[in-house]
C-alpha positions in Angstrom: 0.0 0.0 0.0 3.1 2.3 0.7 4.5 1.6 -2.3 1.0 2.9 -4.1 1.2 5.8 -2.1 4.6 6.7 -3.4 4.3 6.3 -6.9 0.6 8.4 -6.7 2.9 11.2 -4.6 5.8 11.1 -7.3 3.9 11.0 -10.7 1.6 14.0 -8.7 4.1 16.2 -7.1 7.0 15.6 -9.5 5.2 14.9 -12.7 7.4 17.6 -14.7 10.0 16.0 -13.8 9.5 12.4 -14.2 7.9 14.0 -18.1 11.5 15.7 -18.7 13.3 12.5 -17.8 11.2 10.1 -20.0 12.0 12.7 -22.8 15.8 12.5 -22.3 15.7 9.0 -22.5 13.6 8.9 -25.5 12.4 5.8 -26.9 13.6 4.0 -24.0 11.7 5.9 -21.6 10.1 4.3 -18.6 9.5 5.7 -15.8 6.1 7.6 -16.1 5.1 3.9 -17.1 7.4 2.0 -14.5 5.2 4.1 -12.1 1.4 3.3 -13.3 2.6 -0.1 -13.3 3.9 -0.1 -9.8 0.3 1.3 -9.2 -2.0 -1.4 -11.0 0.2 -4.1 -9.7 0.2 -3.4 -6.4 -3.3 -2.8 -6.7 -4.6 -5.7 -8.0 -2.2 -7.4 -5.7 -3.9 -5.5 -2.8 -7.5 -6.5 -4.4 -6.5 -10.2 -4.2 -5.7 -10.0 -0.5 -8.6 -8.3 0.6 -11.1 -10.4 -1.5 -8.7 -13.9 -0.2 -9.5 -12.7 3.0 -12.7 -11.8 3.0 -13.8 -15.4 1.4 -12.3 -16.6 4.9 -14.6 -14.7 6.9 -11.2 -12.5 8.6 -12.5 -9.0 8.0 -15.7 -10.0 9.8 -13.5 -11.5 12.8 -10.7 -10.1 13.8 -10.5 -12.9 16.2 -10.4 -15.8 13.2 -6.6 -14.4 11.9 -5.1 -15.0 15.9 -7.4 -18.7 15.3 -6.5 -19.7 12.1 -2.3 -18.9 13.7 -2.9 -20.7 17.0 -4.2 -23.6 14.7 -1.1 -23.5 12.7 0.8 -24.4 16.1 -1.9 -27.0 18.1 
């Protein structure tokens, strides 16, 4: 989630710059799209989790997570 956070901070507060290096490095330019692909990764990645965990019933009960890890151990 951090690392969503940080590219949404970088391609909004340092957008120029992120533009004038992506035009220095021409055709091989990157990083605007190294960026947005942080962001949908991680996203998705995020989505998976949260949907994972949901199916499992954790979100509703806190109390399940601290079960399902003492059952890892009994």
């Amino acid at each position: 989630m951090h690392t969503v956070n940080m590219a949404k901070v970088v391609l909004k507060l340092a957008s120029d710059q992120v533009d004038e290096q992506d035009a220095k490095l021409g055709g091989d330019a990157f990083i605007s799209e190294l960026l947005q692909s942080i962001i949908n990764g991680q996203n998705a990645q995020i989505n998976l989790m949260y949907n994972y965990l949901h199916s499992v019933q954790v979100l509703l009960n806190p109390f399940l997570c601290f079960e399902i890890y003492l059952g890892a151990y009994i």
